[in-house]
C-alpha angles and dihedrals in degrees: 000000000000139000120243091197115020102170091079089069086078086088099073085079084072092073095077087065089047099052083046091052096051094037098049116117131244119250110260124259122262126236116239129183108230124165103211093084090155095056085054095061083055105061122089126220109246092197140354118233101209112229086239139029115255120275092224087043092049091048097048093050087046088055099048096052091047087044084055094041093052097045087051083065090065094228117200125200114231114215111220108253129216088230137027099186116174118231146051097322120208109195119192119226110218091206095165135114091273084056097066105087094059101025093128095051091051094056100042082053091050097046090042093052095043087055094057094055094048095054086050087059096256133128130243129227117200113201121181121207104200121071115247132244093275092058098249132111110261110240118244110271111223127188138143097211124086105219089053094051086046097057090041091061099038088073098051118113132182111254114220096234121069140285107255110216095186087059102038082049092050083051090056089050090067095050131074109247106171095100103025119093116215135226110190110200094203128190088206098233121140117236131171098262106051101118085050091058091044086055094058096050095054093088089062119109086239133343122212122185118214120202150164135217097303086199091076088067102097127175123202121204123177137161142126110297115220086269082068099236120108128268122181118175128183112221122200133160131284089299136139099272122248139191113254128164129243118208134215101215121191114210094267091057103251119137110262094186133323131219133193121220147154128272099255092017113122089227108205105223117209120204127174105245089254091045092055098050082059100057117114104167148353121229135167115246115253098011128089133197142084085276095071097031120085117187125204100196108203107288117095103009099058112079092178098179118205123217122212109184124156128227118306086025091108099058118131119255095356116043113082093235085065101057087033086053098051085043099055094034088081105040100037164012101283128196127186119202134101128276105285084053100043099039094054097046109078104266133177098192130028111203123199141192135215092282100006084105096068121142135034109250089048089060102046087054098047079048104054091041082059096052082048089064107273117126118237118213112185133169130215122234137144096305098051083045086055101048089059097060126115105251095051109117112269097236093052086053094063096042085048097057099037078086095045113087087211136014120279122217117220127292123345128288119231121216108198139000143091096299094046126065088206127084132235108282133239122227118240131224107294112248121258091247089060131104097222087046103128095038118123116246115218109226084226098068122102146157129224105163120045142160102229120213125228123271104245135148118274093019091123086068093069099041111115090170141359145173133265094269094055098258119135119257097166121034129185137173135165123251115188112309095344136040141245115220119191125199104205088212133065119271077235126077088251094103102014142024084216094097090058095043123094092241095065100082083034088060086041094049086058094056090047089048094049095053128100103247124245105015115234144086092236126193121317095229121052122220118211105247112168123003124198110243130202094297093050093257133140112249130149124293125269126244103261098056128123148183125270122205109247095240088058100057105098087042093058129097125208114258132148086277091054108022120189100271137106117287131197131053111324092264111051105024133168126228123232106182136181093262102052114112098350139154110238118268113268129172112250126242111262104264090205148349096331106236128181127247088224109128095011103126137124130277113267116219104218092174093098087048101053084037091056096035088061091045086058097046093053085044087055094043085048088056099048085047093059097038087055087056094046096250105118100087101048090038089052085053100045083053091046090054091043092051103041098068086050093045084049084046091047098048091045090046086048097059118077121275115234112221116257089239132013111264104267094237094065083057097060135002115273138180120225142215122196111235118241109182094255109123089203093041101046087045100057087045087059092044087041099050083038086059096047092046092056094045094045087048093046096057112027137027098271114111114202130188134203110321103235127216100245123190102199115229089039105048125055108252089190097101103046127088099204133011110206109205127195112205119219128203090245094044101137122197118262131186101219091047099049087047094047090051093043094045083048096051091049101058091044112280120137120230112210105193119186134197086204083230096300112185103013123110087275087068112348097152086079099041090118099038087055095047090046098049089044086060092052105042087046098051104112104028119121089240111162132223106299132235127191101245119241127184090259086081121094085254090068101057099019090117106328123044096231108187102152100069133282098267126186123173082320126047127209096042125135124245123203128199133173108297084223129026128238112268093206095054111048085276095274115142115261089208131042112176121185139150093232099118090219098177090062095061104042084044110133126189125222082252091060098252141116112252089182136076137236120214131229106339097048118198089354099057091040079055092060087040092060091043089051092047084053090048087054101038078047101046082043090060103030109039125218098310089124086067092089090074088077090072100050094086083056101040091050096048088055093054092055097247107093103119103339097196092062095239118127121225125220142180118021149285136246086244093070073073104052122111087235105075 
């Protein structure tokens, strides 16, 4: 132990005075003559005053003002350490992945040993042996004060790629090693370049390696075989085995299943069919770091299945939505919508109902989305029976089989009933080739309606099941990179009692299962989105981060260049793990004389606990000398009444304060900008949302107040319908930010960005400052896939019928919006981006007046402006229920009235351009 500052002890020669002050004796008591002596023998002694102080009392106020003395010293106690070499001492700093389990320890030692040099006079030296974030080397850290090298290392944390020995040896190159001794902090992992980095630290004056126990480095890997179930195995060293425990985890964290195993064991892992759709990502239990967490991104786990009906499909009891709906319910992700939502959102089945398949286009792109990798289930019915009929046109017919996986013959054949002489039939043992081919069959299940394929030769190659005569009842075949399957029966009991049977989602659950995840071919290069850091969570990538080609994927090892992490775009991201394309873990060669961590720990400062320790002492003698004199009590109560108005005042203080008045924006509706710093810019945002306020509440029933200036992630976005934002060239990326919009799209809100027209003829000197400075603000940011937007949208007929564009200051430029819309949110598009430069053009002055042009329309084009602003503030409040007109044309001409006189109208009318909508 020594003393930082030892001149305080001197203090401690103050204790004689002390001993003589409380020892000292009382004056003696002087005689008086006094005649009562009978009133004397009466009175009675209140207290009694000792000659002398206590012993036990003398020797507790001598110990607290040493305690105090010595805690004024500012004592620290010395651990003793396994090597006390003399010299300027260089320690390397293991910081990769291997380094994780006992990252605390390693820095503690670090810290410990570089304060023992110091206090022998001699400098330290800090290398690091992983590469940064940047991708360099660091360079060493030297100092020859303590604090310094504290806070240095304070700040370290582990990185989640590994340490590189050719270029930590390259860096020794460059230092002079011939009177520094070395202490190496190794995680004691073997990499290719160890006998390189032995060979730099031979001209070192001596070289000691530092390590912990190697068997606590663990490495999870986990993943479907080639027999398609999951496997997941921890490896470790050659170490005795022991039992640890691999957990299924969803994406909101909770424990899907957990499994115990043996370090080295290839552990089978056994999910129900919905449980593994949910898995996000494995982990073992207790430990934390990209090492023992393995990602699966969202290719190839998910199986999201899409379900196109038509109308009257959803019926209770008796449409084949309905029966398809309870099935899947239970085996997948299931979406509902027709083929343009479905299609643009990332899907790994397509099922599809008798008629959902109408329209050409419809089925070529169906078409085309199946020869990309999706899987295509369809079911017969009267209408498939009928489009095989002969007097359907020739070219239908094709189109029509290019999505059957065999020829139909015409119409349907009936099993059973009045009008048959046959009987329902009985399926028969599915065939070994098939996928349902271990399934159990129900006796009970039987067919009476079917669509029969044509006898041709190889059909038998593409039966997954048919019924006891022979005849198919499930067809299949491969197109392009995924398959069309073909149930020869209606998704409703009609035909069969298999819908209603408890094989049918298990049937269902075998063609999910069989698919190839996520359908689509993706980018070919993968951009890092999110990497896993030293916790195992998920953060931004570092600098230094690349693509990688998607072919490249499984070949690649994890590096600073391509950390563990999930690449691609955010929804359909890829997984590169630890474990991919790795050498098998051995322990490394000793770099040096092998020492033991015991004893290397920090210095531990004692001074505030003696210092405290003596407070409480002379607390404690305070308190005997009132209760002698009788205080303590009334003294207790005076601090009882003091402390019981501030404790009133804390705990008020504590609950939440409730604002004077409600936010004027809950009073009324409002629009928002966000605020840029930009006095002009955010100027013309406020004239621009006040013009479109007064408009909107002008010509339709929506009342709107004052627009506000808002900053997200310090305002409260809760109250406001849409945000209009105005990017800037010099428009940085912020969190909160990022979190505050997200968190706004999500519960319904509409974000309007605007480019303000960068790069056209009004400012085309900033058109790739602005680009650039979109793509970081909005890094980040949940934006679906985008969609120029038509006027076939909801924004083109939510109030006005806007079929000449959706014009702001500028004119011609394109608008996107969310492919598809949020679900959860009426399907409106959370996002519409644009380089308009709205605000301009709506813009109104305190006089009334527009101080902005219009190019090159003019008043016109300011007028459309205006009617497009209303679509959007409309669309904002009032979700996407105008997007049943879409369906009017179809649902008239079902009903026989669309245009009774046969004649087909064409072009438009004068009234798309009325202010009533």
């Amino acid at each position: 132990m020594i003393f930082l500052s030892p001149l305080l002890l001197l203090g401690l020669l103050a204790l004689p005075a002390l001993w003589w002050l409380v020892r000292a004796t009382p004056p003696a008591p002087q005689e008086k003559t006094f005649p009562s002596l009978l009133l004397l023998k009466r009175l009675t002694a209140r207290r009694e005053d000792a000659a002398r102080s206590p012993l036990w009392l003398l020797i507790l106020r001598i110990a607290a003002v040493a305690l105090v003395i010595f805690g004024l010293s500012r004592p620290v106690f010395i651990p003793h350490t396994s090597d006390t070499t003399n010299g300027p001492l260089l320690i390397v700093l293991d910081d990769g992945w291997a380094s994780i389990p006992h990252w605390n320890e390693r820095v503690a030692a670090a810290l410990s040993l570089g304060q023992t040099a110091l206090r022998n006079g001699n400098p330290v030296t800090v290398v690091h042996a992983a590469r940064s974030s940047d991708g360099a080397m660091p360079e060493p850290f030297t100092t020859q004060d303590g604090h310094a090298l504290s806070e240095h290392l304070e700040h370290l944390h582990a990185h989640s790629w590994p340490v590189d020995r050719a270029g930590l040896a390259d860096l020794l190159q460059r230092v002079d090693l011939s009177d520094k001794h070395v202490l190496v902090l190794s995680d004691g992992l073997a990499s290719p370049d160890d006998a390189v980095l032995q060979a730099a630290l031979g001209k070192s004056r001596s070289v000691q390696d530092m390590r912990w126990n190697a068997c606590d480095i663990l490495r999870l890997s986990a993943g479907p075989n080639s027999d398609g179930a999951l496997h997941a195995k921890a490896e470790g060293l050659n170490c005795p085995s022991r039992t640890v425990t691999i957990r299924a985890v969803a994406a909101n964290g909770g424990t899907l299943a957990a499994f115990p195993a043996q370090v080295g064991e290839d552990k089978t892992l056994a999910l129900p069919a919905l449980l593994r759709n949910q898995l996000d990502h494995f982990t073992l239990e207790g430990m934390t770091g990209p090492a023992t967490t393995v990602l699966l991104g969202d290719a190839g786990h998910r199986r999201p299945v899409g379900l196109l009906q038509t109308p009257g499909d959803t019926t209770p009891l008796i449409g084949s939505a309905f029966f398809l709906n309870h099935a899947l319910d239970t085996v997948s992700e299931r979406h509902n919508g027709d083929a343009n939502a479905l299609l643009g959102s990332s899907l790994s089945v397509l099922v599809a109902t008798d008629g959902a398949l109408s329209g050409d286009q419809t089925r070529k792109r169906v078409l085309e989305w199946v020869r990309h990798g999706g899987m295509l289930i369809r079911f017969a019915g009267p209408g498939l029976a009928a489009e095989q009929s002969p007097q359907q046109d020739d070219t239908s017919a094709e189109a029509s089989d290019a999505l059957l996986p065999v020829p139909l013959m015409n119409g349907m054949r009936q099993l059973g009933g009045p009008m048959s002489w046959g009987k329902p039939q009985a399926l028969e043992p599915f065939p070994a080739s098939s996928p349902f081919a271990d399934l159990t069959i129900p006796a009970d299940v039987t067919v009476s309606r079917q669509v029969l394929a044509k006898p041709e030769t190889g059909l038998q190659d593409h039966v997954w099941a048919a019924l006891a005569d022979g005849t198919p009842l499930v067809t299949a075949r491969t197109e392009g990179n995924g398959e069309i399957v073909l149930f020869h029966v209606t998704a409703s009991p009609d035909w069969s009692n298999l819908p209603i049977s408890g094989l049918f989602p298990r049937m269902l659950e075998r063609l999910i299962e069989r698919s190839a995840g996520v359908a689509g071919s993706g980018p070919t290069d993968l951009a890092p989105w999110r990497m896993l850091d030293s916790e195992g969570g998920l953060v931004m990538p570092p600098e230094a981060a690349r693509s990688i080609h998607g072919n490249d994927l499984s070949k690649t090892s994890i590096s600073v260049t391509h950390p563990p992490g999930l690449y691609g775009p955010a929804h359909g991201t890829r997984a590169l793990n630890v474990f991919n394309h790795s050498a098998p873990l051995n322990e490394e060669p000793l770099l040096g004389r092998r020492i033991t961590p015991d004893g290397a720990h920090p210095d531990r400062p004692i001074g505030p606990w003696l210092l405290a320790a003596g407070l409480l002492v002379l607390l404690v003698d305070f308190a005997l000398s009132l209760r002698r004199r009788g205080l303590l009590g009334p003294i207790a109560a005076i601090l009882v009444l003091i402390a019981m108005p501030q404790a009133q005042a804390q705990t008020a203080s504590a609950l939440p304060t409730l604002p004077a008045s409600a936010p004027p924006a809950a009073l009324e509706t409002r629009l928002a900008y966000v605020l840029t710093g930009h006095d002009d810019v955010d100027e013309a945002s406020k004239q621009g949302l006040q013009g479109l306020s007064d408009y909107t509440s002008a010509r339709s029933s929506a009342a709107l107040g004052h627009p506000d200036g808002v900053t997200p992630g310090k305002d409260d976005l809760a109250f406001y319908p849409m945000l209009y934002w105005p990017i800037t060239a010099d428009a940085q990326p912020d969190a909160a930010r990022t979190k505050a919009l997200n968190a706004f799209m999500d519960h319904g809100g509409i974000l309007l960005i605007d480019q303000q027209g960068a790069g056209t003829d009004m400012d085309a000197g900033s058109g790739g400052a602005v680009r650039a400075a979109l793509k970081r603000v909005t890094d980040g940011l949940v934006i679906p896939p985008l969609a120029k937007l038509t006027d076939k949208h909801v924004l083109g007929h939510t109030f006005y019928l806007l079929h000449s564009g959706f014009p702001g200051r500028i004119n011609g430029q394109p608008v996107y919006v969310a492919r598809n819309g949020d679900e959860a949110n009426d399907d409106v598009s959370p996002v519409i981006i644009g380089n308009g430069d709205w605000a301009h053009a709506w813009a109104v002055d305190t006089s009334g007046n527009h101080p902005y042009a219009v190019l090159p329309g003019g008043d016109d084009q300011r007028t459309q402006a205006y009617r497009f602003g209303v679509n959007m503030v409309l669309y904002a409040l009032t979700g996407n229920y105008k997007s049943d007109q879409a369906h009017y044309p179809e649902m008239l001409r079902r009903l026989g009235q669309d245009n009774p006189d046969g004649q087909t109208r064409t072009g438009s009318t004068d009234e798309d351009e009325e202010d009533a909508p």
